[in-house]
N, C-alpha and C positions, 0 to 999 in steps of 0.2 A: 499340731502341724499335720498335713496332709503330704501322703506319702502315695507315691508312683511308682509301683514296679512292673516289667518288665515281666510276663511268666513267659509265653510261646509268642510266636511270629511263624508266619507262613506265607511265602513266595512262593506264586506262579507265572509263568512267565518274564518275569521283574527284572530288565535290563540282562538278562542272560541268564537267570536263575532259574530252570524251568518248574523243579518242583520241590523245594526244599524248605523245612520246615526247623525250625531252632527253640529248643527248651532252655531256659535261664534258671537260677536259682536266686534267693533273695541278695546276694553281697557281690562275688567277685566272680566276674564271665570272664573265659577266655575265648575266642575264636581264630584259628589258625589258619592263616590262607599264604601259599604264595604270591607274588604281584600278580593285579588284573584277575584276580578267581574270585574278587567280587564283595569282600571285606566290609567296603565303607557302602554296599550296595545293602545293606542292614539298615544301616543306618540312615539311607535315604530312604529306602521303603517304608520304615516308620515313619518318619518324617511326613512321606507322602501321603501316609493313610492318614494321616492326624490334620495334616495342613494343605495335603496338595501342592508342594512344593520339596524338594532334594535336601540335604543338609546345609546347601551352602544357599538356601533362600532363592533358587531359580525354578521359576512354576511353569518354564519353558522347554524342561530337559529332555529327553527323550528316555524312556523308558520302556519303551518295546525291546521284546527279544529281537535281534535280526539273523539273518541267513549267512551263510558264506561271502554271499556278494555285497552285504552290507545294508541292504536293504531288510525292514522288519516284515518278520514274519505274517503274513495272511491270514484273518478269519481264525486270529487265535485271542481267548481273556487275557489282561494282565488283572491278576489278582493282588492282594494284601490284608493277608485277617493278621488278628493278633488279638492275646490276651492279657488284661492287665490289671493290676490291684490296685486300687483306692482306696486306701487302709487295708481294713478286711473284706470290701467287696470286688465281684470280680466280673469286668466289663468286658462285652467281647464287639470287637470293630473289623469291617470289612469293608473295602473298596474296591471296586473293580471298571477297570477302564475295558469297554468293547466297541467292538469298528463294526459301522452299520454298512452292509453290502447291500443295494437293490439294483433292482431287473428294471433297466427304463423300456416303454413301449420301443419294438422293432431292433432291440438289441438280443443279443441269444446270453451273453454273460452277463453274472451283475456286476454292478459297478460299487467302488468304496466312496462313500458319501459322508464322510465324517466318523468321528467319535463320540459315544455317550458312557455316561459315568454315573455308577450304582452304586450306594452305600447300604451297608444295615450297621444297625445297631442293636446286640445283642441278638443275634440274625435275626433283625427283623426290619425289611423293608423300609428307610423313611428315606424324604427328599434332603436336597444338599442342603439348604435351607436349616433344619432341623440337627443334621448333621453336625452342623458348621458349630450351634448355638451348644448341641452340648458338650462338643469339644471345650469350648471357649468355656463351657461353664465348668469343667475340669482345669482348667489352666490355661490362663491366656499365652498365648502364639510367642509374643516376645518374649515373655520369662522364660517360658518352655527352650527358647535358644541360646539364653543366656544359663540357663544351668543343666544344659544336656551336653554341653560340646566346650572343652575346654579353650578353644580358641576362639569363642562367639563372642565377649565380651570385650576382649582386645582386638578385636579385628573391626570393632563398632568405631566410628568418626571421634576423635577426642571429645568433641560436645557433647557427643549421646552419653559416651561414659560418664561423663563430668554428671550431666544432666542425672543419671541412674545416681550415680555414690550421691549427690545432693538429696536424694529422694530417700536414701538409705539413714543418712546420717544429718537430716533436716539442718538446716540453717536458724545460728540465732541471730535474733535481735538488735536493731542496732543500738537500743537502750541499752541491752546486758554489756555489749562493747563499749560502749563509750562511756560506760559506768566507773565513775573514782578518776579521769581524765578530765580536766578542765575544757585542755582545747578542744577533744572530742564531743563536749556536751556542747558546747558553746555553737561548733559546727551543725548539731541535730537542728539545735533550733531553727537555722536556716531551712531544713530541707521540709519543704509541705508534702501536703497530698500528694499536690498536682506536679509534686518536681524531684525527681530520684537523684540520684548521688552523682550518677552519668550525667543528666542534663544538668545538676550544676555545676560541674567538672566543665562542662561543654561552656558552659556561661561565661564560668570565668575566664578558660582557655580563650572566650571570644573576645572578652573585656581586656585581657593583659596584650591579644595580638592587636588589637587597636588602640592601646595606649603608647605601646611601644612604636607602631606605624607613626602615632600622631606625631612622640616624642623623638624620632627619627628625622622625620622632615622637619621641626623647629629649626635645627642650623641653616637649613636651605634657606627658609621662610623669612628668617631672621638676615640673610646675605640679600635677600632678595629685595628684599625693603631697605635696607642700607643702599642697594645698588641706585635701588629708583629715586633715592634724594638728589635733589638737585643741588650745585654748585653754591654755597653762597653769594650775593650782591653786595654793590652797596646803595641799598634800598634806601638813602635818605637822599643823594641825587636822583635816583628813579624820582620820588614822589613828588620833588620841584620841579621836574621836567613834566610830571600829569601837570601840575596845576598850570604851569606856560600855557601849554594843548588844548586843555579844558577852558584856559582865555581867548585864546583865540579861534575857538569854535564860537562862542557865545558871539564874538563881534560876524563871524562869519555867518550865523545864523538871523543876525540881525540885518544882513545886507538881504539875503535869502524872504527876507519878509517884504519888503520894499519891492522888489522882483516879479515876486509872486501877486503882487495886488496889479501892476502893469501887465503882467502874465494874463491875470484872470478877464480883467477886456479885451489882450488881444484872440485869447478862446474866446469869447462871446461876437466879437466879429468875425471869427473862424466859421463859427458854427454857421451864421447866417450863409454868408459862403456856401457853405458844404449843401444848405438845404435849397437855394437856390440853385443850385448846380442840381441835386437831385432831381428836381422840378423840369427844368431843362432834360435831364436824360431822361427820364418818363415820356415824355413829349416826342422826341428824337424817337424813341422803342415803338411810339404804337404808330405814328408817319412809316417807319423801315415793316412794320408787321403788315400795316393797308398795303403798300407800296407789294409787298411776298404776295398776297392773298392775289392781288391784283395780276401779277405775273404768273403765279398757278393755274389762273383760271384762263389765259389764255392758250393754256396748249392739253387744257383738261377732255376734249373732247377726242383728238388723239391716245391720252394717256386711257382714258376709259376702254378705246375700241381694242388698244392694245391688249387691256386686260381682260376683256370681253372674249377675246381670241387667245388667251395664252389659257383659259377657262375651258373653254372649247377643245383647246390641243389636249389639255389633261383629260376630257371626258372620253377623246376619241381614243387615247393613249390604254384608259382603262376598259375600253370594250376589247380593242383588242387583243389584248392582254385576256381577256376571258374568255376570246374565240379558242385563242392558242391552249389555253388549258380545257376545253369542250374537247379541241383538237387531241391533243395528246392522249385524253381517256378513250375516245372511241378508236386512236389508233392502236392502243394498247389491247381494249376489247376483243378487235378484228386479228391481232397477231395470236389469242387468248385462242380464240375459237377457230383461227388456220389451225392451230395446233392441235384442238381436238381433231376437227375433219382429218386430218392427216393420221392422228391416233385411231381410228375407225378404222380407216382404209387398212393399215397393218394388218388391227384383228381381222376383219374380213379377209384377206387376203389368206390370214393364219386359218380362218374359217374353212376358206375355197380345200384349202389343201388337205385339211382331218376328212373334208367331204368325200374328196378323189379317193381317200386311203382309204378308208370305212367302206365306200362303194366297193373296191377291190378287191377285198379283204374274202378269204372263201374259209371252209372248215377242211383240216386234215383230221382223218382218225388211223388212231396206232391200234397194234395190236393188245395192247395192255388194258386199252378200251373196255374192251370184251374180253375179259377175263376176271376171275373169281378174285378176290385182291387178299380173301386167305391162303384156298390152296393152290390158285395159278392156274386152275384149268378153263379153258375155252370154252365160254357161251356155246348155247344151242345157234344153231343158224336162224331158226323162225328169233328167236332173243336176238340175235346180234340185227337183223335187220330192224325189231321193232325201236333196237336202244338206237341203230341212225337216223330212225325217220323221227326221235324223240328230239335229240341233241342236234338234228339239221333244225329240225322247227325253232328250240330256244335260241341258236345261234344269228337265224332268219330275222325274229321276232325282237332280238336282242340288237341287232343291227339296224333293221328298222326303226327302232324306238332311237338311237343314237342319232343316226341322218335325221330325222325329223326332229329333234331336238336343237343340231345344229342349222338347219333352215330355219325355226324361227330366233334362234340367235342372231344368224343373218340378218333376216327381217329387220329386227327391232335393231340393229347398229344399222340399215341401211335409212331408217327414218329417222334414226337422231342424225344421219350426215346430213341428210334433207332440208331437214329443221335446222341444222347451224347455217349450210352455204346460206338459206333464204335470208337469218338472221345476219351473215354479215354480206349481202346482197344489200339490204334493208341500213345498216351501218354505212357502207362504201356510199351511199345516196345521201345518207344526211352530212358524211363530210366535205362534199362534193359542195352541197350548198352552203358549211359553214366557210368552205375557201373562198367562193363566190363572194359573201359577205363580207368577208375578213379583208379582200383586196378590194373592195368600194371602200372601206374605211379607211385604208390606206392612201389610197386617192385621194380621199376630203383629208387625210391628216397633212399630205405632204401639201396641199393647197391652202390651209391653215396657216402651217410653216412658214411658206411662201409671204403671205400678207403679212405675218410678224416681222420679217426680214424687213418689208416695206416701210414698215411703219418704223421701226427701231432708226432706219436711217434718218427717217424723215426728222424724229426727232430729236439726230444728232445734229441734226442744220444749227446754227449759232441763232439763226431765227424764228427756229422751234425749242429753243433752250431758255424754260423760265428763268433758270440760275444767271444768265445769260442777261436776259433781260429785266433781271432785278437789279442786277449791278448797272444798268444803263441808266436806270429808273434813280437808282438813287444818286447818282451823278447830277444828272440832269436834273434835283430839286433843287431849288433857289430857297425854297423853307428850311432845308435842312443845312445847306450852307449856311446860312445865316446864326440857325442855333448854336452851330459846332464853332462859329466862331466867337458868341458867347460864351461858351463853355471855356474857351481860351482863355479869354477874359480873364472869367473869376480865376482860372489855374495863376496866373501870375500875381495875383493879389493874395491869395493863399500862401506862393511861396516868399511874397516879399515879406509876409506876415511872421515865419518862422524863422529867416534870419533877425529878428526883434529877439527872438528867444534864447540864442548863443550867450548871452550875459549869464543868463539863470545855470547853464548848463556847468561853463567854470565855476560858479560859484557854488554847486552840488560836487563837482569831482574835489574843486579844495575840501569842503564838507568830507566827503567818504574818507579822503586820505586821514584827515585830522581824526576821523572818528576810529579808521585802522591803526593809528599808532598809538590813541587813547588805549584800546583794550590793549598793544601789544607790552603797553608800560601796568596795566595793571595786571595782566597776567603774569608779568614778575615779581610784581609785590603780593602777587600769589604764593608765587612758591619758596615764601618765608615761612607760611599757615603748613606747606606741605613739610618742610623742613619739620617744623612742629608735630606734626602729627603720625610723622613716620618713625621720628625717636619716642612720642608716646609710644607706638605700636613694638618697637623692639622689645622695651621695657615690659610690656604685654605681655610678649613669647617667651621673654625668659622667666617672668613668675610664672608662665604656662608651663615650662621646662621642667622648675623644681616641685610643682605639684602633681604632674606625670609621674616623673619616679619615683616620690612617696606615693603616690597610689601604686604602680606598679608592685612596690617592695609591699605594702599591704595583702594584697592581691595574692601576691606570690608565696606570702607565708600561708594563706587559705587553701592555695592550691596545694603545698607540701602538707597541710594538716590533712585533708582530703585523700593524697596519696599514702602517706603512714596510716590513717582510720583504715583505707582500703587494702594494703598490707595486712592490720591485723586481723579482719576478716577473712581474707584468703589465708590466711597463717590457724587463725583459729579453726578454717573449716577443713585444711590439709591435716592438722594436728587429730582431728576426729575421725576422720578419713580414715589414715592412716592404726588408730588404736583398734581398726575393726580386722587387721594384720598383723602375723608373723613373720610372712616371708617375703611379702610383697610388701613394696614402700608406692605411693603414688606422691606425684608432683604435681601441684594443681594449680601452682602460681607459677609467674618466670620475672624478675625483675629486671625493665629495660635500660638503658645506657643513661635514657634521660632521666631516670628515675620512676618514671609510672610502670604502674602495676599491668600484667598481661594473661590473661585465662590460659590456664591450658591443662591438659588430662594424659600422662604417662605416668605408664606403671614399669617399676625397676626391680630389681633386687638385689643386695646389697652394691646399689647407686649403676648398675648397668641399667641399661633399656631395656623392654622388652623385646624388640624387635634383636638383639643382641646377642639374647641367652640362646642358651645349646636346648635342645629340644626334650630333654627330659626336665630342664629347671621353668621351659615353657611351659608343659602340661601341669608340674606341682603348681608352680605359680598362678594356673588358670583355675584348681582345680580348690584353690584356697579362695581363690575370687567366686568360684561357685559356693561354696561353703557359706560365705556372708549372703552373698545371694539368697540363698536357701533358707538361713535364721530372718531375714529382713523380711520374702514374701511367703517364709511359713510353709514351705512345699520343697518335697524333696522327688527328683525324678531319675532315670536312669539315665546315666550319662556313658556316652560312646569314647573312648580315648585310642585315637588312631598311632598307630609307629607305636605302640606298648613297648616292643622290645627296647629301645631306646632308654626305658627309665626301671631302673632297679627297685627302687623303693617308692611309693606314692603314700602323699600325708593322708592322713585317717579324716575319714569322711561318711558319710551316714549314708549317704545315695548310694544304688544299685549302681555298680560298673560293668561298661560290657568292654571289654580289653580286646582291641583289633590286631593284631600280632601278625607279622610276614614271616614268616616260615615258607623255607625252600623247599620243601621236603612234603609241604600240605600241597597236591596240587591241586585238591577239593578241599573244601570248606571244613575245617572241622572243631566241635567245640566241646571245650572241657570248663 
């Protein structure tokens, strides 16, 4: 078995610790603190230097020393060495968290730019990487917190628990269970590879909620098919009223034949009819089409000029239309560049006036001029005249250069005003002639106009109006009267032709009638067959009925073999659970109302909860749960037991303790 112990620990800076340093010996630690001096802050600092993370598993915590105002302290290590045994050899680990400060260009202070984290091992230098690996290969992270803190294992999810004691106390077989049980064996057989004890539970809970569905709706099913039987008849008077029906359709179908053969000549003289009639309207159509062509063509030469001219208005319509926008650009142009000319005249204007000042402009000299500008004393006279004629000439020469700068400023804004008036000089002339043009179009368009006006009337005259004189035209043919009264003709010999046909007609309506009341008599001597076959189908539902609930009651003894096998497996694996205790009982099953079986993972003693017991019967009871821990992964570690004072007596145990105890009176840390 591999054994952890604890020898020293040393905190710098460590959540308020600044420099303190703790010796253990191999069995029973005490450390003395009153509240908040820092106790369980041991025990996260180990924690942290092994895992990087607090005791209660948060890798977020804050662990800096801080100030008064609550803020951590600046530009200071947080350290954690410590030394520890591995049997007989002895590992030395260190971790240290530092805050990188840097100077950014153009700032005078550095700035804090994060945190970087240093490990050695056995003070030596390596990456976290490395670190991390031979942590882990001393004792992996989970067990390490299930057997250093007596409240880590019950404070774990019921699953995870369950999950650990399963892993402790392996699971058997479902052969070895169902071993010397009939029903149990009998059930294995069922379960394959592909299909677990759940998904046949599942199966059959699906098979009994759909038998029982089925067998639920049968009475409906059953009322509902009784309901749809029809009344019975007396279907032997029906059937000698078909056979009357059925005679005298045969005599009536026999008239119907007779009918139809005089029927069939008077269509064959119909037809001719119809097609000499056609003949006739052919003939009529293309007489009325000459007679149109005829009458269009006498007012086509009007119709043309008209459109020759409404051609003409659109073309004039479109020139001028593009006078107008020629228009519009250069008047825009000409407004473009008044506004320059106008922008010129300003600066020049602004020009004139720098000119006038500049011209005026003279030199004053002070007396400070001419003076020493260290000690304050007064030029020579021959010096004070040479420094005016020096400072007259720059100021001269300096002025000069300025006026002459501003003359040809002037200059050059007085030639671009030059060049714009010419330019819209040069513009004003060409709009001049697009108005010119623009109003002779207008001229020829309103004279256009005019002539359409003339002609449109002319061709409302009744005597200018082909439509007009189509209709006269076809008045006044003698060919076409003639035809149209042909067509008369055949019209009444067609219709003399269809009163022949009224016979045939009542003797199809007697037909239809006899043939609706044929089906309406055998559709009742139908529903003798329906009678029939809706008391087979009852008879159906209720042998459906009785073989329902023999399956169902089949079914249902499978699923309670199911639930007592899965009882005895939760009973047999509580029962192993449980022999790896003295003090502690665990509960690993819960049996529900309906009867099925329910997972679950509490630990009690003698039958309280855990969550229950008073805080000394919590720590034995956690510290018996580490114990089997210990014997299952073969490793023993030092285990922290916080509120000590609380428990008089703790069970014997092989791990190194380090006993956290509140004492009033410690208001520094101290350990025995």
């Amino acid at each position: 078995m591999k054994t952890i112990q604890l020898k020293s620990i040393r905190l710098l800076n460590f959540k308020g610790l600044r420099n303190e340093t703790f010796e253990f010996n191999e069995k029973q630690n005490f450390i003395y603190g009153d509240n908040a001096t820092g106790k369980t802050t041991i025990f996260d600092a180990f924690t942290w230097l092994l895992f990087g993370k607090d005791s209660t598993n948060r890798s977020d915590f804050n662990l800096k020393t801080i100030n008064g105002t609550g803020k951590p302290i600046p530009r200071i290590d947080h350290e954690v060495e410590a030394v520890i045994f591995i049997n007989d050899d002895e590992i030395t680990l260190k971790r240290i968290l530092k805050e990188k400060w840097v100077k950014k260009r153009g700032n005078i202070e550095p700035e804090f730019s994060g945190n970087v984290t240093e490990y050695f091992w056995n003070e030596v230098p390596v990456k976290k990487s490395e670190f991390d690996k031979n942590v882990s290969d001393l004792l992996d992270e989970f067990v390490f917190k299930l057997i250093t803190n007596p409240q880590a294992f019950t404070s774990l999810h019921w699953e995870d628990q369950r999950a650990t004691l399963v892993d402790v106390v392996g699971l058997k077989s479902n052969e070895e269970l169902a071993k010397g049980n009939d029903a149990f064996e009998r059930l294995l057989t069922k379960i394959s590879e592909n299909k677990t004890f759940k998904q046949y539970q599942a199966q059959i809970k699906s098979s009994i909620k759909k038998a029982k569905e089925r067998l639920s709706s049968i009475p409906s099913r059953i009322d509902e098919v009784d309901r749809s039987k029809p009344l019975p008849l007396d279907y032997r008077r029906i059937k000698n009223n078909l056979e009357q029906k059925q005679e005298e359709l045969s005599k009536i179908e026999a008239k119907l034949e007779d009918a139809n053969k005089a029927f069939d000549i008077q269509v064959d003289e119909q037809r001719t009819l119809h097609k000499k009639k056609a003949e006739i309207q052919n003939q009529i159509t293309d007489i009325e089409m000459k007679l149109r062509n005829k009458a269009k063509a006498s007012t086509k030469d009007l119709e043309d000029k008209l459109s020759d001219l409404e051609n003409k208005k659109q073309s004039l319509t479109r020139s001028i239309g593009n006078i107008d926008t020629d228009l519009n650009g250069l008047n825009s142009e000409v407004k473009g560049k008044e506004l320059q000319v106008k922008a010129l005249v300003s600066e020049m204007d602004d020009l004139r006036e720098r000119f006038h000042e500049y011209s005026e402009n003279t030199i004053e000299f002070s007396d400070n001029d001419f003076k020493c500008p260290t000690c304050k004393r007064k030029f020579e006279e021959e010096d004070v005249k040479q420094r005016k004629s020096e400072m007259l000439k720059n100021f001269n020469a300096k002025k000069s250069n300025k006026l002459e700068s501003i003359n040809k400023r002037g200059g050059a804004l007085k030639s671009q005003k030059e060049n714009l008036e010419r330019n819209i000089s040069k513009i004003k002339s060409q709009i001049s002639e697009l108005e010119e043009r623009k109003n002779i179009l207008v001229s020829e368009k309103n004279e256009v106009i005019g002539e359409i006006v003339d002609i449109k009337t002319e061709l409302d005259k009744p005597t200018n109006n082909w439509q007009h004189k189509y209709q006269m035209m076809i008045q006044e043919s003698e060919e076409l009267n003639k035809l149209s009264i042909q067509i008369d003709n055949i019209d009444h010999k067609i219709d003399d032709a269809r009163t022949e046909d009224t016979k045939s007609d009542d003797l199809r309506k007697q037909k239809k009638n006899l043939l609706s009341e044929i089906d309406e008599l055998k559709d009742k001597l139908r529903e003798k067959d329906i009678i029939k076959k809706a008391d087979e189908r009852i008879q159906e539902l209720l042998d459906e009925e009785k073989k329902l609930s023999q399956q169902i009651a089949n079914v249902e003894k499978e699923e309670h073999d199911i639930q007592e096998f899965q009882k005895l497996k939760y009973q047999d694996l509580e029962t192993r659970v449980n022999e790896k205790f003295d003090l502690v009982n665990f509960k690993m099953f819960e049996t529900q109302i309906n009867g099925g079986i329910k997972n679950t993972c509490e630990a009690m003693v003698e039958g309280v909860p855990f969550s229950d017991l008073n805080n000394a019967m919590k720590i034995n009871a956690g510290l018996e749960i580490i114990k089997a821990l210990c014997e299952f992964y073969q490793v023993n570690a030092p285990i922290f037991i916080d509120n000590r004072e609380s428990v008089t007596k703790l069970i014997d145990i092989d791990s190194q303790i380090i006993n956290l105890v509140v004492s009033e009176n410690d208001k520094h840390l101290r350990i025995a």
